[in-house]
C-alpha positions as CSV (number, residue, x, y, z in Angstrom):
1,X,-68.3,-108.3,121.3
2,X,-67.0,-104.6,120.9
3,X,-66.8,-104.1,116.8
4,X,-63.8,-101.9,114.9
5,X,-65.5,-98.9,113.5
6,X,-63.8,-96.8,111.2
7,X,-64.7,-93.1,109.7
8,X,-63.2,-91.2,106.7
9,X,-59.7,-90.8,108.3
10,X,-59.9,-93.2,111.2
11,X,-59.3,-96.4,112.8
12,X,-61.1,-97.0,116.1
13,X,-59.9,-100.8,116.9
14,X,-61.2,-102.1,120.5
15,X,-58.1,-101.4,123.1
16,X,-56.4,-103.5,124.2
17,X,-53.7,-104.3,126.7
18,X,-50.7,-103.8,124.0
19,X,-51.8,-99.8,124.4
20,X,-51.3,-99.8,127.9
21,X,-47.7,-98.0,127.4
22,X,-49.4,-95.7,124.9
23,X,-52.0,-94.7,127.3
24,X,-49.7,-94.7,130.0
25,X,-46.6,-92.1,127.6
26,X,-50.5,-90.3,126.8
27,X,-51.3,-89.7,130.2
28,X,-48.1,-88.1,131.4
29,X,-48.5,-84.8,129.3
30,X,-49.9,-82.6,132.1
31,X,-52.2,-81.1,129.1
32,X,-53.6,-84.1,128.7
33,X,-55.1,-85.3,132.0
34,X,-55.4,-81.7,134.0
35,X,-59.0,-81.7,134.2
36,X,-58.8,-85.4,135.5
37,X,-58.7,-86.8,138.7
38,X,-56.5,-90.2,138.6
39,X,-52.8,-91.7,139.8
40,X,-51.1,-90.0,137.3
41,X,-48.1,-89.7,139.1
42,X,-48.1,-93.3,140.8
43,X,-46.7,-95.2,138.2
44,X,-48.1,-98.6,139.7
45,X,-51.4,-97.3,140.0
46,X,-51.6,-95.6,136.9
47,X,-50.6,-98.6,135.0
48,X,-53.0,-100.8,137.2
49,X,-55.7,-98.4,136.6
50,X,-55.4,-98.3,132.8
51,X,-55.0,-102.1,132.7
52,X,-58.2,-102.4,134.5
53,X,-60.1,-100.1,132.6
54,X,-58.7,-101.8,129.0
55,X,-60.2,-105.3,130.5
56,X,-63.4,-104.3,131.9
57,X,-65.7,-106.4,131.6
58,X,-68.7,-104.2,129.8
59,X,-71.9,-105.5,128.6
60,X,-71.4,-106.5,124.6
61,X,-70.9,-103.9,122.4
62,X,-69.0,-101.4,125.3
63,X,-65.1,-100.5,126.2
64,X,-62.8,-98.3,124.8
65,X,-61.3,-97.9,121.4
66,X,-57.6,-97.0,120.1
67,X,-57.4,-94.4,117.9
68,X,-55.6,-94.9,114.7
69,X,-55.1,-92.7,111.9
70,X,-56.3,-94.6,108.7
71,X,-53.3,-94.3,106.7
72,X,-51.2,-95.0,110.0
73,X,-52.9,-97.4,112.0
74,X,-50.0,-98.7,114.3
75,X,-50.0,-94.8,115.1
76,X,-51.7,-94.0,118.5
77,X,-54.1,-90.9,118.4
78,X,-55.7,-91.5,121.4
79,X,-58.9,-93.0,122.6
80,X,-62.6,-93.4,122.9
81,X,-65.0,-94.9,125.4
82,X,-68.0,-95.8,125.8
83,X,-69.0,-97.5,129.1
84,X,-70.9,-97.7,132.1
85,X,-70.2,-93.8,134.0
86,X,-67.5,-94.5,136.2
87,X,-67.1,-98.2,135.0
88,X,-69.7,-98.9,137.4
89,X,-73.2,-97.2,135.6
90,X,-76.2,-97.8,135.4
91,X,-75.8,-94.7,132.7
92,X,-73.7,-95.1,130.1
93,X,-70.8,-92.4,129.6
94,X,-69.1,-91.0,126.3
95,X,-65.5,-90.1,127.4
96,X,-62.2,-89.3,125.0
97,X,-58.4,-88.5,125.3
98,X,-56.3,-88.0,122.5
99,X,-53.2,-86.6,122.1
100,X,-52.0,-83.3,122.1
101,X,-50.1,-83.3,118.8
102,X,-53.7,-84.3,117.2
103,X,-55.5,-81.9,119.3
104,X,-57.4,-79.2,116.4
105,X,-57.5,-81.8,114.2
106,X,-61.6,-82.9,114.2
107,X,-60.2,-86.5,115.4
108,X,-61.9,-86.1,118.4
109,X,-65.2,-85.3,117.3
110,X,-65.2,-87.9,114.2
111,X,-64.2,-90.6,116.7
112,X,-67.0,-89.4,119.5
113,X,-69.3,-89.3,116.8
114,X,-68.6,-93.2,115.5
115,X,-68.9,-94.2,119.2
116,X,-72.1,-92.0,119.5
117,X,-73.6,-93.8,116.3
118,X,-72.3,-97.2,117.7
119,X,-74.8,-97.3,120.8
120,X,-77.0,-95.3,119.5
121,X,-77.8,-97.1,116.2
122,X,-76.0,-100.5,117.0
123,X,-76.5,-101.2,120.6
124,X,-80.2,-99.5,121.2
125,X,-79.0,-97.1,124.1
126,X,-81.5,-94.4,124.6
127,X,-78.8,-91.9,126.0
128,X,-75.3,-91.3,126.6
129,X,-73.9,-89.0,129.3
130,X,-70.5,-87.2,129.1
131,X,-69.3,-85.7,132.8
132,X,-66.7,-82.7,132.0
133,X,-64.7,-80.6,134.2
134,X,-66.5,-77.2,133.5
135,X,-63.0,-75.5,133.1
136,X,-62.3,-78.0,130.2
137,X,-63.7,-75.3,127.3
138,X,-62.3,-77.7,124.4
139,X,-64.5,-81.1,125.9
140,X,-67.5,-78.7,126.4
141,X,-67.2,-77.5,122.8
142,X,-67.0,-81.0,121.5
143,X,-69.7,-82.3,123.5
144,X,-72.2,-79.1,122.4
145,X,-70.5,-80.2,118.6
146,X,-71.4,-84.2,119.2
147,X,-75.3,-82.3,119.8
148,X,-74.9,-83.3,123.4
149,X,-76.5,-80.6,125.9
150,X,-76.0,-79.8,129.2
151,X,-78.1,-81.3,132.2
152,X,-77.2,-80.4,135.4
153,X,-73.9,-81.3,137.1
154,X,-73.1,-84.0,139.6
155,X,-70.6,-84.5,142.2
156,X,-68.0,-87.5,141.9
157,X,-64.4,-87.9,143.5
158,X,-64.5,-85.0,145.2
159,X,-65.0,-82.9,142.5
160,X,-68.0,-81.2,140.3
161,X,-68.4,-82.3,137.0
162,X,-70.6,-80.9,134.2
163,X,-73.2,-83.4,133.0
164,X,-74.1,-83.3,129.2
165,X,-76.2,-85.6,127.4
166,X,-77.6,-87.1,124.4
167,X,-80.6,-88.9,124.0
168,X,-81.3,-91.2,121.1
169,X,-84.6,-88.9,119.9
170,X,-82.2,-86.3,119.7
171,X,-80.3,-87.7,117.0
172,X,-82.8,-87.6,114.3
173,X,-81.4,-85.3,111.6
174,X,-77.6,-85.5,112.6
């Protein structure tokens, strides 16, 4: 069962296939989804794809989570994940996408952070992995804000990605 977690100012409620269309309006702002490989522009298999992701299955405890303002939580921020890397694992990935319009806003990293917390202190993990497109400064700086370091890079898709990770030791103090 993937719990709602909430933080000072947000709602992170488990997604679900009623945020497909929000993901979907999300997703079409070339800011958005630049440093991501995905059928964007095939609007069958971009809604397939997102409809896929939202249903899984994970192991207990793992998927993504809507975004919601606290104060506005019918209002879609964006989203979380936390998931086997590449839906497939064994490792388990940290990934985020919010909206532009709450871009600068600390969403991002108070959101990551919940997640983080989630499987570190709630489901036992004993590290999470974030794979970032090294052009993407702003993910880079919130991974190296989340404490997560780099380690290496791997190649998936046809593309390089920047690995960074967090390993639950690491957490003590934060």
């Amino acid at each position: 069962m993937q719990p709602t977690l909430r933080t000072q100012r947000l709602l992170l409620r488990p997604r679900s296939l009623a945020d497909t269309d929000a993901c979907l309006r999300m997703d079409q702002e070339p800011k958005v989804t630049r440093y991501l490989s995905g059928p964007w522009s095939d609007p069958v298999a971009h809604r397939a794809f997102v409809e896929e992701r939202t249903r899984g299955p994970y192991p207990d405890g793992l998927g993504y989570w809507t975004i919601a303002s606290g104060d506005r939580p019918a209002e879609f921020v964006g989203w979380v994940l936390l998931i086997p890397l590449d839906a497939v694992g064994p490792e388990i990935e940290i990934g985020w996408r919010l909206r532009p319009a709450f871009w600068r806003l600390g969403y991002a990293t108070e959101a990551a952070s919940a997640v983080l917390r989630h499987g570190f202190d709630g489901l036992g993990l004993n590290e999470i992995l974030a794979e970032i497109d090294p052009a993407n400064i702003a993910s880079i700086a919130l991974a190296d804000r989340l404490g997560m370091r780099r380690r290496g890079s791997r190649t998936s898709e046809g593309r390089d990605w920047a690995r960074y990770a967090l390993a639950r030791h690491e957490t003590a103090g934060h």
